[in-house]
C-alpha positions, 0 to 999 in steps of 0.5 A: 502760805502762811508765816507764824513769827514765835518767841525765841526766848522769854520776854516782854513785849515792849512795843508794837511796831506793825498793826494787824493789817499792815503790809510788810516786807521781810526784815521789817520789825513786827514787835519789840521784845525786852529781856533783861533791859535788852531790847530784841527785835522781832522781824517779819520773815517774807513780805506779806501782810500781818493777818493776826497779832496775838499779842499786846504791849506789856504782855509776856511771852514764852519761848515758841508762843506765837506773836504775828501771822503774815499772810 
């Protein structure tokens, strides 16, 4: 089963931390979100592999967009 990660709030993606296709293990960071010079950590929810980013560095996003799937 499939995990979608989504945005909790407003924010830019700062940096990307897991490709498409790494493997990742629950608690390891995904993104970086920044929101008013806070840095926001987004992190995988189980451990699998990020079948899809939908995101890039710089881009914004809104709360509940979606931001990585973990297979």
């Amino acid at each position: 089963m499939a995990d979608e990660i989504r945005a909790e709030m407003v924010a830019n993606v700062w940096k990307i931390v897991a490709a498409a296709g790494a493997e990742v293990e629950e608690g390891d960071t995904l993104v970086i979100l920044e929101s008013m010079k806070m840095e926001i950590p987004v992190l995988a929810e189980s451990d699998g592999v990020v079948a899809q980013l939908a995101v890039n560095e710089g881009d914004v996003v809104q709360e509940g967009d979606l931001i990585a799937v973990i297979e």
